[in-house]
Short mmCIF file of the C-alpha atoms (twelve columns), coordinates in Angstrom:
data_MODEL
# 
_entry.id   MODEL 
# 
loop_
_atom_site.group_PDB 
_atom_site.id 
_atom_site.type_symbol 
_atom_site.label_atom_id 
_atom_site.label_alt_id 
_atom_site.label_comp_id 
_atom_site.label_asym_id 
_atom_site.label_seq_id 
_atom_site.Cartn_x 
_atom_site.Cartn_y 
_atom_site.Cartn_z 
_atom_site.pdbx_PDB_model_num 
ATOM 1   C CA . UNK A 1   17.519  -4.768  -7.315  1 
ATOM 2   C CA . UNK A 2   17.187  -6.935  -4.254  1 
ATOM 3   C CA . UNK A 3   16.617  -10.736 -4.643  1 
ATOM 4   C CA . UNK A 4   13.887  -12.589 -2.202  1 
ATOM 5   C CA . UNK A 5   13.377  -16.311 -3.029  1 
ATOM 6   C CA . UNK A 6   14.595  -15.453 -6.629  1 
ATOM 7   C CA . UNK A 7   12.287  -12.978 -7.776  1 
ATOM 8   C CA . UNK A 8   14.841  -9.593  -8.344  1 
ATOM 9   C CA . UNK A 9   12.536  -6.748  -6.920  1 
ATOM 10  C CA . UNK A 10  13.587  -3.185  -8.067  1 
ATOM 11  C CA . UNK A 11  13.615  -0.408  -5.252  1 
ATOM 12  C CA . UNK A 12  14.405  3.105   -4.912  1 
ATOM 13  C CA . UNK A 13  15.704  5.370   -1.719  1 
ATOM 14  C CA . UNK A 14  15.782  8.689   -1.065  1 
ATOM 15  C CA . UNK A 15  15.804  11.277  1.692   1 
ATOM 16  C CA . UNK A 16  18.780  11.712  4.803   1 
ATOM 17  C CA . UNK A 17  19.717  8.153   6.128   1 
ATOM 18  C CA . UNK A 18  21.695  7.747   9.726   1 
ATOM 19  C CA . UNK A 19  20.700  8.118   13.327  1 
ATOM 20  C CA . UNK A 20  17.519  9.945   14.109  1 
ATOM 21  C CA . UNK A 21  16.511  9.535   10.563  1 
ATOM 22  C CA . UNK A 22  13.894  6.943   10.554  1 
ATOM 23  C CA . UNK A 23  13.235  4.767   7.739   1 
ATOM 24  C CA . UNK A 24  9.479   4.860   6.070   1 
ATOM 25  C CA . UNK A 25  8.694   1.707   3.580   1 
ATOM 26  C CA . UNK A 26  6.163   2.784   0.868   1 
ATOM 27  C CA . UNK A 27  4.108   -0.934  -0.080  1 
ATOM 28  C CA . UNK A 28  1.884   0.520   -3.184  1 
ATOM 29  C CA . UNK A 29  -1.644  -1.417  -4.296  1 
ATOM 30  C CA . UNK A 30  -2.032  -4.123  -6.589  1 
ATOM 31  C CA . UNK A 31  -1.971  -2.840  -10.122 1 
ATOM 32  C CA . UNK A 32  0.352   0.082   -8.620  1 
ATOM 33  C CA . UNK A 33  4.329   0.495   -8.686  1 
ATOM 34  C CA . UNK A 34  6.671   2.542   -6.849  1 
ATOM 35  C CA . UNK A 35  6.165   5.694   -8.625  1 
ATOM 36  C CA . UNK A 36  3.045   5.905   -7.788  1 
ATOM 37  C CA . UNK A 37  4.437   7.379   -4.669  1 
ATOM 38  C CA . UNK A 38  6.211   10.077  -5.984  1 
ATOM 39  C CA . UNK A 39  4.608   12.939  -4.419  1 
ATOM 40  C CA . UNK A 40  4.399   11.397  -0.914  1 
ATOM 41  C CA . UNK A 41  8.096   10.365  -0.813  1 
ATOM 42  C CA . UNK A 42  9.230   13.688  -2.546  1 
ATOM 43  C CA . UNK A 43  7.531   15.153  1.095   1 
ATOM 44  C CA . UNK A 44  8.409   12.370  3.171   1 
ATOM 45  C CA . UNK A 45  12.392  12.950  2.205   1 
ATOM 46  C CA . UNK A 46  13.029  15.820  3.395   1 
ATOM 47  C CA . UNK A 47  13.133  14.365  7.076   1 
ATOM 48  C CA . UNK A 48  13.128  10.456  6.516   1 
ATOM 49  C CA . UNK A 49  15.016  7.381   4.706   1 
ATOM 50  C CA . UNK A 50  12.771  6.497   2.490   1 
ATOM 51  C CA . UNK A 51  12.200  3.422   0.588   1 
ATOM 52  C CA . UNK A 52  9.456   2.180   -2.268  1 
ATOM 53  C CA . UNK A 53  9.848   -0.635  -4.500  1 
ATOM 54  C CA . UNK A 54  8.287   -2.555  -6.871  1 
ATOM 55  C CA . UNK A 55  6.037   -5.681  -5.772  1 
ATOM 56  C CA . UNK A 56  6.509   -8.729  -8.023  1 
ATOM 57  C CA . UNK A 57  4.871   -8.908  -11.053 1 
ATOM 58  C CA . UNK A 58  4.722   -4.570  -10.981 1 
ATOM 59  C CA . UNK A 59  6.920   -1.927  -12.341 1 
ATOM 60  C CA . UNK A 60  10.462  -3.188  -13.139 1 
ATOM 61  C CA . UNK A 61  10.312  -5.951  -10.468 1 
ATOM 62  C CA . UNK A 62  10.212  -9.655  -12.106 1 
ATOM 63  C CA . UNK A 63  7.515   -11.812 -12.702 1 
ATOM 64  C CA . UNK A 64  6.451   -15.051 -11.048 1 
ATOM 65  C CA . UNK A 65  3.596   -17.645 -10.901 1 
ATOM 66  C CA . UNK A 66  2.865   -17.089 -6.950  1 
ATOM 67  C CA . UNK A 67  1.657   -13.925 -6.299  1 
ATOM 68  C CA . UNK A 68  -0.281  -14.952 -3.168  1 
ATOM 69  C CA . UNK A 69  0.094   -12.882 -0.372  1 
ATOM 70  C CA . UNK A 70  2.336   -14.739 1.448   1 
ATOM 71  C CA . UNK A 71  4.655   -14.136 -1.456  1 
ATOM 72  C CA . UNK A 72  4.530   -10.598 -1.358  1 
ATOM 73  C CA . UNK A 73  4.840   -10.605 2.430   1 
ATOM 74  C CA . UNK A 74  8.581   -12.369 1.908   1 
ATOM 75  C CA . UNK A 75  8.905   -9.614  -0.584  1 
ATOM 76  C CA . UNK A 76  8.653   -7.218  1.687   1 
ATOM 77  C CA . UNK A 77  10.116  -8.500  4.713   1 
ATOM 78  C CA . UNK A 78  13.158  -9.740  2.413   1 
ATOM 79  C CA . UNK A 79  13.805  -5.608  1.454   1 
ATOM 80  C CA . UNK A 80  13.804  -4.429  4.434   1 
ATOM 81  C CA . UNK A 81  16.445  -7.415  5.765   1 
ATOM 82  C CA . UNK A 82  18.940  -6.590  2.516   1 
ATOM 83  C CA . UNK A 83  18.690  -3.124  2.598   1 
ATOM 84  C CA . UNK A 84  19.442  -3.113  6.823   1 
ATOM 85  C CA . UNK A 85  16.789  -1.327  7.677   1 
ATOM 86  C CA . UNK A 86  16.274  -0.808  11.276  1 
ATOM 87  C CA . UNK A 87  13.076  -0.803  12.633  1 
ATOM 88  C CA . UNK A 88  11.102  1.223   9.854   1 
ATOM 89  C CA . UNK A 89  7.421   2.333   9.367   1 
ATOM 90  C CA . UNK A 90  6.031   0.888   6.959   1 
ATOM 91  C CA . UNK A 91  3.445   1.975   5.166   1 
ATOM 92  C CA . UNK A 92  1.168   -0.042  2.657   1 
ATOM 93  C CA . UNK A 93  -2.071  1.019   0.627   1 
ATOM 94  C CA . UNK A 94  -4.928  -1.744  -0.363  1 
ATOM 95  C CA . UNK A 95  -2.894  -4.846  -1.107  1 
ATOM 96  C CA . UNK A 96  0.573   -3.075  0.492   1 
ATOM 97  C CA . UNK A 97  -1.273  -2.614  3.800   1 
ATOM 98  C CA . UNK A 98  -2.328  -6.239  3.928   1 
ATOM 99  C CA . UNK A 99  1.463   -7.289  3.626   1 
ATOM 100 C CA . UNK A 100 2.515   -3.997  5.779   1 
ATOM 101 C CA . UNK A 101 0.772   -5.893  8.833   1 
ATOM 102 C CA . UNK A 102 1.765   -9.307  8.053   1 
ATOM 103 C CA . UNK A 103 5.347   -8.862  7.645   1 
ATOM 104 C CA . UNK A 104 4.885   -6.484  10.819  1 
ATOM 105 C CA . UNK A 105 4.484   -9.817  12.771  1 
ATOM 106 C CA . UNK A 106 8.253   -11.352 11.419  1 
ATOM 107 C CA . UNK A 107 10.127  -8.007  11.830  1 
ATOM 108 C CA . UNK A 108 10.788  -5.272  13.955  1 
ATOM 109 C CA . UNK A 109 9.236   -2.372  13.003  1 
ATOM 110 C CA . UNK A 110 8.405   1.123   14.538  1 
ATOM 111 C CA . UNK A 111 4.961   1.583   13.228  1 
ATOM 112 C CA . UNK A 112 2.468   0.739   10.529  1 
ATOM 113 C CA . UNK A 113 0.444   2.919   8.290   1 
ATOM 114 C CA . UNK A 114 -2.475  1.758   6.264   1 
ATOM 115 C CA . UNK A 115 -3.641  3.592   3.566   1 
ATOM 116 C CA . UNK A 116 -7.742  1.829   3.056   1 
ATOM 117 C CA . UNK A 117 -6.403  -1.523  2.958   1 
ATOM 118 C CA . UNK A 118 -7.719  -4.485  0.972   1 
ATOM 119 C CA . UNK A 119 -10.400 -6.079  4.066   1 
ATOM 120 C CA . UNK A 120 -12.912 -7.661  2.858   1 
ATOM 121 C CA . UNK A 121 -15.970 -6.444  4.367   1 
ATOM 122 C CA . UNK A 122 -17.908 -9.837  5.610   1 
ATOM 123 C CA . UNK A 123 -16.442 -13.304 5.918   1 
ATOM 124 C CA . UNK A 124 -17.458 -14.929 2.428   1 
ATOM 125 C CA . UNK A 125 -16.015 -12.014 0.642   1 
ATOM 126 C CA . UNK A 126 -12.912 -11.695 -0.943  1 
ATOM 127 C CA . UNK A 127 -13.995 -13.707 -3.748  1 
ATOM 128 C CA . UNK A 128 -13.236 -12.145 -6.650  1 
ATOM 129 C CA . UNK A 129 -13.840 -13.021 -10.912 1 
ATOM 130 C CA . UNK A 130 -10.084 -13.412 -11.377 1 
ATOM 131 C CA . UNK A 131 -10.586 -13.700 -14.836 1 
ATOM 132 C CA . UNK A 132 -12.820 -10.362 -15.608 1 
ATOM 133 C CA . UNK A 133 -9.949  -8.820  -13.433 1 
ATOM 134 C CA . UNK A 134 -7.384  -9.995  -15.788 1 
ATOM 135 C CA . UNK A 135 -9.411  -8.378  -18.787 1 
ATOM 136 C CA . UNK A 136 -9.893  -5.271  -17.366 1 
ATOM 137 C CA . UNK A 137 -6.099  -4.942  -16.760 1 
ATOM 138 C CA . UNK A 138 -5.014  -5.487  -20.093 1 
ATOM 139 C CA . UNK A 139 -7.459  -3.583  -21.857 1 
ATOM 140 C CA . UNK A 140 -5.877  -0.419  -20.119 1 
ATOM 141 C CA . UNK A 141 -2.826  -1.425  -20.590 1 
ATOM 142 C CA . UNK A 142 -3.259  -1.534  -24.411 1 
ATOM 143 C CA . UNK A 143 -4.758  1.360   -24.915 1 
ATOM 144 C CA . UNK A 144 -2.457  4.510   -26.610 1 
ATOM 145 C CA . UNK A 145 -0.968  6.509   -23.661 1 
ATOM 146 C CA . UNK A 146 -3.353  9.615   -24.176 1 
ATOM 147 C CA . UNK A 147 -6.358  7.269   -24.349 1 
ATOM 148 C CA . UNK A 148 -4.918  5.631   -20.878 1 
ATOM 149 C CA . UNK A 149 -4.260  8.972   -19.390 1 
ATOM 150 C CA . UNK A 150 -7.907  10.391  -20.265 1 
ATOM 151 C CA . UNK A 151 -9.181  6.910   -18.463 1 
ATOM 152 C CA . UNK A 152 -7.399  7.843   -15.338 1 
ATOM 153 C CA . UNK A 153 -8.593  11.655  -15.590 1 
ATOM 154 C CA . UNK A 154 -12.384 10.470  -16.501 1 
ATOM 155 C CA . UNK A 155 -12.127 8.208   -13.410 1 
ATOM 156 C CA . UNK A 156 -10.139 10.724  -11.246 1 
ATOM 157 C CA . UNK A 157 -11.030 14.239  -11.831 1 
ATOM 158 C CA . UNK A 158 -9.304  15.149  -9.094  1 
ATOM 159 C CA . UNK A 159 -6.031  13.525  -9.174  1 
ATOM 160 C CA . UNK A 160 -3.378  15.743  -9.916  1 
ATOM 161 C CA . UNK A 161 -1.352  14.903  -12.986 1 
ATOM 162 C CA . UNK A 162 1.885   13.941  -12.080 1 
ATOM 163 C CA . UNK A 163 -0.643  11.043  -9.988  1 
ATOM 164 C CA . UNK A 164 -2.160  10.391  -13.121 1 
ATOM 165 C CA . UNK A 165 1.097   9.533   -15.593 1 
ATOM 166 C CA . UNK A 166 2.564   7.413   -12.610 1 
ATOM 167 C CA . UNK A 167 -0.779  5.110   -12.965 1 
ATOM 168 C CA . UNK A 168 -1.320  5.093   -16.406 1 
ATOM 169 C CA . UNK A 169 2.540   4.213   -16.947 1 
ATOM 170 C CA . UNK A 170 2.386   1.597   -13.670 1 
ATOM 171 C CA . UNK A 171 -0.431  -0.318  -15.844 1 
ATOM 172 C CA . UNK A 172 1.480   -1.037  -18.990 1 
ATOM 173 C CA . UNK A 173 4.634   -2.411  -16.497 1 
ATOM 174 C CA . UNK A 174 2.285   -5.380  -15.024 1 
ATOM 175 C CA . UNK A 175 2.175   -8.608  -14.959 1 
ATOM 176 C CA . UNK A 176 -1.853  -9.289  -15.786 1 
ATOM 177 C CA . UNK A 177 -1.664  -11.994 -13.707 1 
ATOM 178 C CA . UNK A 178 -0.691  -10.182 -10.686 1 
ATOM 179 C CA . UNK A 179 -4.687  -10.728 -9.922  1 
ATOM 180 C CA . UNK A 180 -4.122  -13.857 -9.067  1 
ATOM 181 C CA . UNK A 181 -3.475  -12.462 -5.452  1 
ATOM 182 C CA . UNK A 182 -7.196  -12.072 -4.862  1 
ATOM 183 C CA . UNK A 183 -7.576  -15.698 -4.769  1 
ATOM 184 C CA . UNK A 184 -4.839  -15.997 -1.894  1 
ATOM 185 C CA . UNK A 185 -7.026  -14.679 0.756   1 
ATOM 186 C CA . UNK A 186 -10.434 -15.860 -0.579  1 
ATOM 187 C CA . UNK A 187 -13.206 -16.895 1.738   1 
ATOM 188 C CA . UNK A 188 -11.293 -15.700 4.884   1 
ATOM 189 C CA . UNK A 189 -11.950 -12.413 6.687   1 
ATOM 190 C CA . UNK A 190 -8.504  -12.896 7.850   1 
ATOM 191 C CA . UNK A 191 -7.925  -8.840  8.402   1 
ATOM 192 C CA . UNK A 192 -8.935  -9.484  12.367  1 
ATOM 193 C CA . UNK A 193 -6.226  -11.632 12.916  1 
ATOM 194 C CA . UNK A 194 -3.654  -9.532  11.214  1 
ATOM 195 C CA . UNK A 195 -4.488  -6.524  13.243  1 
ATOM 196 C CA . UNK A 196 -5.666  -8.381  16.320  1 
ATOM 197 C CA . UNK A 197 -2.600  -8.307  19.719  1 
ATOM 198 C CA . UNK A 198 -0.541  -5.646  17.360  1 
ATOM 199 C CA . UNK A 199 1.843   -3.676  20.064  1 
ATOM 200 C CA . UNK A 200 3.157   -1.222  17.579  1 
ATOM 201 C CA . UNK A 201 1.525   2.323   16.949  1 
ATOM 202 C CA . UNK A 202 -0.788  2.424   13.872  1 
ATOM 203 C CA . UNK A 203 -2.541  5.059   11.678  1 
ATOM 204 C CA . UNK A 204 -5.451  3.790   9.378   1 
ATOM 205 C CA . UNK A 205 -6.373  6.492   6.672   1 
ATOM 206 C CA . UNK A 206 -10.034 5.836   4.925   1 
ATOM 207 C CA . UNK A 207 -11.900 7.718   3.252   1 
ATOM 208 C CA . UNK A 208 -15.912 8.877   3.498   1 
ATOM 209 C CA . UNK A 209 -17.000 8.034   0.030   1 
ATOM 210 C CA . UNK A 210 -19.917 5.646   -0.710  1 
ATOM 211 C CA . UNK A 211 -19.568 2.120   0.812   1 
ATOM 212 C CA . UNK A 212 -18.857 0.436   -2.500  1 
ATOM 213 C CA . UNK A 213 -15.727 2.988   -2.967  1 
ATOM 214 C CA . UNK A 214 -13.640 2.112   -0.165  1 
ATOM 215 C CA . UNK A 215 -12.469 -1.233  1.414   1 
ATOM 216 C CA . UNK A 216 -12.640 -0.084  5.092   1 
ATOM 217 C CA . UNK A 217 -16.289 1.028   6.746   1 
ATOM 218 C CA . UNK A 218 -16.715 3.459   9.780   1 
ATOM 219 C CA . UNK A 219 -17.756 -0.004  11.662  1 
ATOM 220 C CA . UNK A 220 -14.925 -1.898  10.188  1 
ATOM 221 C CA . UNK A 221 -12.637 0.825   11.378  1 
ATOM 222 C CA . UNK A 222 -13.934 1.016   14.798  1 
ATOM 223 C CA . UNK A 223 -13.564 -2.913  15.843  1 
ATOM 224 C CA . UNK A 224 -9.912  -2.515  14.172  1 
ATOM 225 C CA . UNK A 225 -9.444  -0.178  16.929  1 
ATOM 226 C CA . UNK A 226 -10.495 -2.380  19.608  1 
ATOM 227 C CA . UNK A 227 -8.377  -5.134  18.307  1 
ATOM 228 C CA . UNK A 228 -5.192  -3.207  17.765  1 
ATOM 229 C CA . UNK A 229 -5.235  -0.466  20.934  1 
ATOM 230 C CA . UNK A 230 -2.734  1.519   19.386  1 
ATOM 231 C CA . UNK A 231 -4.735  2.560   16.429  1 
ATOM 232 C CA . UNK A 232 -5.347  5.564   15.513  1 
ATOM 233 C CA . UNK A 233 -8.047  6.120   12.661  1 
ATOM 234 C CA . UNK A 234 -8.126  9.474   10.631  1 
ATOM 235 C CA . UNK A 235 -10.990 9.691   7.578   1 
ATOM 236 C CA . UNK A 236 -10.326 12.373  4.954   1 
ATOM 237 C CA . UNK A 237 -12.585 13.930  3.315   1 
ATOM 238 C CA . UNK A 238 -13.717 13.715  -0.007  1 
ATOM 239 C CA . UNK A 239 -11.974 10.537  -0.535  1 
ATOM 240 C CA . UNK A 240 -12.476 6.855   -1.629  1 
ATOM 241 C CA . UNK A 241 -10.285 4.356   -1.691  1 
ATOM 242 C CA . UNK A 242 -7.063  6.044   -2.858  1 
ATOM 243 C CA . UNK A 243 -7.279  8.144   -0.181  1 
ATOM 244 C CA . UNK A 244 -3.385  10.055  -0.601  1 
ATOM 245 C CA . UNK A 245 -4.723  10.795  -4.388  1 
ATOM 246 C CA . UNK A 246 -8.352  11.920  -3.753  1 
ATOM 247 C CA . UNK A 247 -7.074  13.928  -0.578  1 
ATOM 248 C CA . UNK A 248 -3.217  14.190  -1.193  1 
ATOM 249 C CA . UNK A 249 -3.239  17.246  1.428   1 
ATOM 250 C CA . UNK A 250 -5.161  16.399  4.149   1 
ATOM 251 C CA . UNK A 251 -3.189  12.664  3.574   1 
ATOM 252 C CA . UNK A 252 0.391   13.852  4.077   1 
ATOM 253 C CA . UNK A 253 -0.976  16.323  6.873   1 
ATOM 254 C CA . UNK A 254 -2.211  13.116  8.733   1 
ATOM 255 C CA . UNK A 255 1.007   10.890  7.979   1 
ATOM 256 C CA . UNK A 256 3.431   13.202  8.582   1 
ATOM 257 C CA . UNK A 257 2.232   14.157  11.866  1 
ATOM 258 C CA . UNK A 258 1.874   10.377  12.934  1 
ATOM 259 C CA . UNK A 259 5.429   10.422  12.117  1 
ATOM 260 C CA . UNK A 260 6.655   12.887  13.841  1 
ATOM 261 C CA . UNK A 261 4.341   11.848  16.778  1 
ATOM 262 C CA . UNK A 262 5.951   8.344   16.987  1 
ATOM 263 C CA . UNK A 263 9.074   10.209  18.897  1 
ATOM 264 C CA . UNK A 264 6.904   11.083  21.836  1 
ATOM 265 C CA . UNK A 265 5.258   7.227   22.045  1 
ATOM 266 C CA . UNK A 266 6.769   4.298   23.884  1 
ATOM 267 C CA . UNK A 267 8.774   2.194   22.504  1 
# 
């Protein structure tokens, strides 16, 4: 456990750790935990130090009553400052990549990866029925294990199963109220000025399912690219907006070539 303005936040590392082992930060999606990772970090190990914990309110992390995205941000920054980490990539999906680039702008870091990050696609949006979100949440969670499973195999055919038991466990570990965090960002399409005068390299991963199934469009992705020069932008096929469980393949093929790409960049 690491502490950050007293919320304990459980994390997990794994892989080689020393000199010319960099560190990768795994930031999951709201609803999400750690685990959810598995099969990424399980490749990612084998050549990096690699890190993915719990956001508050997920997994075994504690609960709170501010899970804005500020919060979160301080999360994230504060587990990368206890556990020493020196200049890692981190890498955040939907909610994770909104505090992957925020907390980019308080630490050092070597890159950032974003996995279809939570944007909201025109100004006014972001508004979200908190409540309806809350319901939804805890009528998976109380549903028998099998029944949850078969949810997340009617929604995901194609997830493979290991993917599946991480989610369907990760739902019964929240705090419902983690939804809260849609209201933190509300009204603001604040995604340009997280992404706008980055200096760092960047890899945005989206997917080319229907507009309503992913958070970043081809045009969104595009004027991300002219705000943040160092982007790079990679669409998989085939996949919506959990892009490294729709297209786990062609999703570590893509990341782990950024990575070992970022030895040839400049500083």
């Amino acid at each position: 456990m690491v502490a950050v303005d007293g919320v304990r936040l459980a994390w997990t590392r794994s892989g080689p750790r020393g000199p010319g082992r960099p560190s990768v930060v795994l930031a999951h999606g709201l609803t999400d935990s750690a685990d959810t990772w598995q099969r990424v970090s399980e490749r990612l190990e084998q050549s990096h130090d690699v890190v993915r914990y719990d956001a508050r309110g997920h997994g075994s992390s504690d609960r709170s009553e501010d899970y804005s995205a500020e919060a979160h941000t301080r999360d994230l920054v504060g587990v990368v400052r206890a556990l020493g980490l020196d200049r890692p990539v981190l890498v955040g999906h939907s909610m994770g990549g909104i505090h992957a680039t925020l907390a980019a702008r308080e630490i050092a870091v070597r890159a950032i990866v974003l996995e279809d990050p939570a944007w909201p696609q025109v100004p006014q949006d972001g508004t979200k029925d908190v409540a309806d979100s809350r319901r939804r949440v805890v009528e998976v969670a109380s549903l028998p294990e099998g029944e949850r499973r078969e949810v997340g195999r009617r929604r995901h055919p194609s997830w493979h199963p290991v993917v599946v038991a991480t989610w369907s466990r990760a739902q019964t570990l929240l705090d419902p109220d983690v939804v809260g965090w849609f209201g933190s960002w509300r009204t603001r399409n604040a995604w340009r000025e997280h992404v706008s005068g980055l200096d760092v390299p960047g890899l945005l991963l989206t997917g080319d399912a229907e507009p309503d199934a992913v958070a970043v469009l081809p045009g969104m992705a595009e004027e991300a690219r002219r705000l943040w020069p160092r982007l790079r932008v990679e669409q998989v096929d085939g996949a919506a907006h959990d892009v490294r469980r729709d297209g786990f393949d062609a999703f570590v093929r893509a990341l782990t070539q950024f990575l070992a790409g970022l030895d040839t960049l400049r500083p």
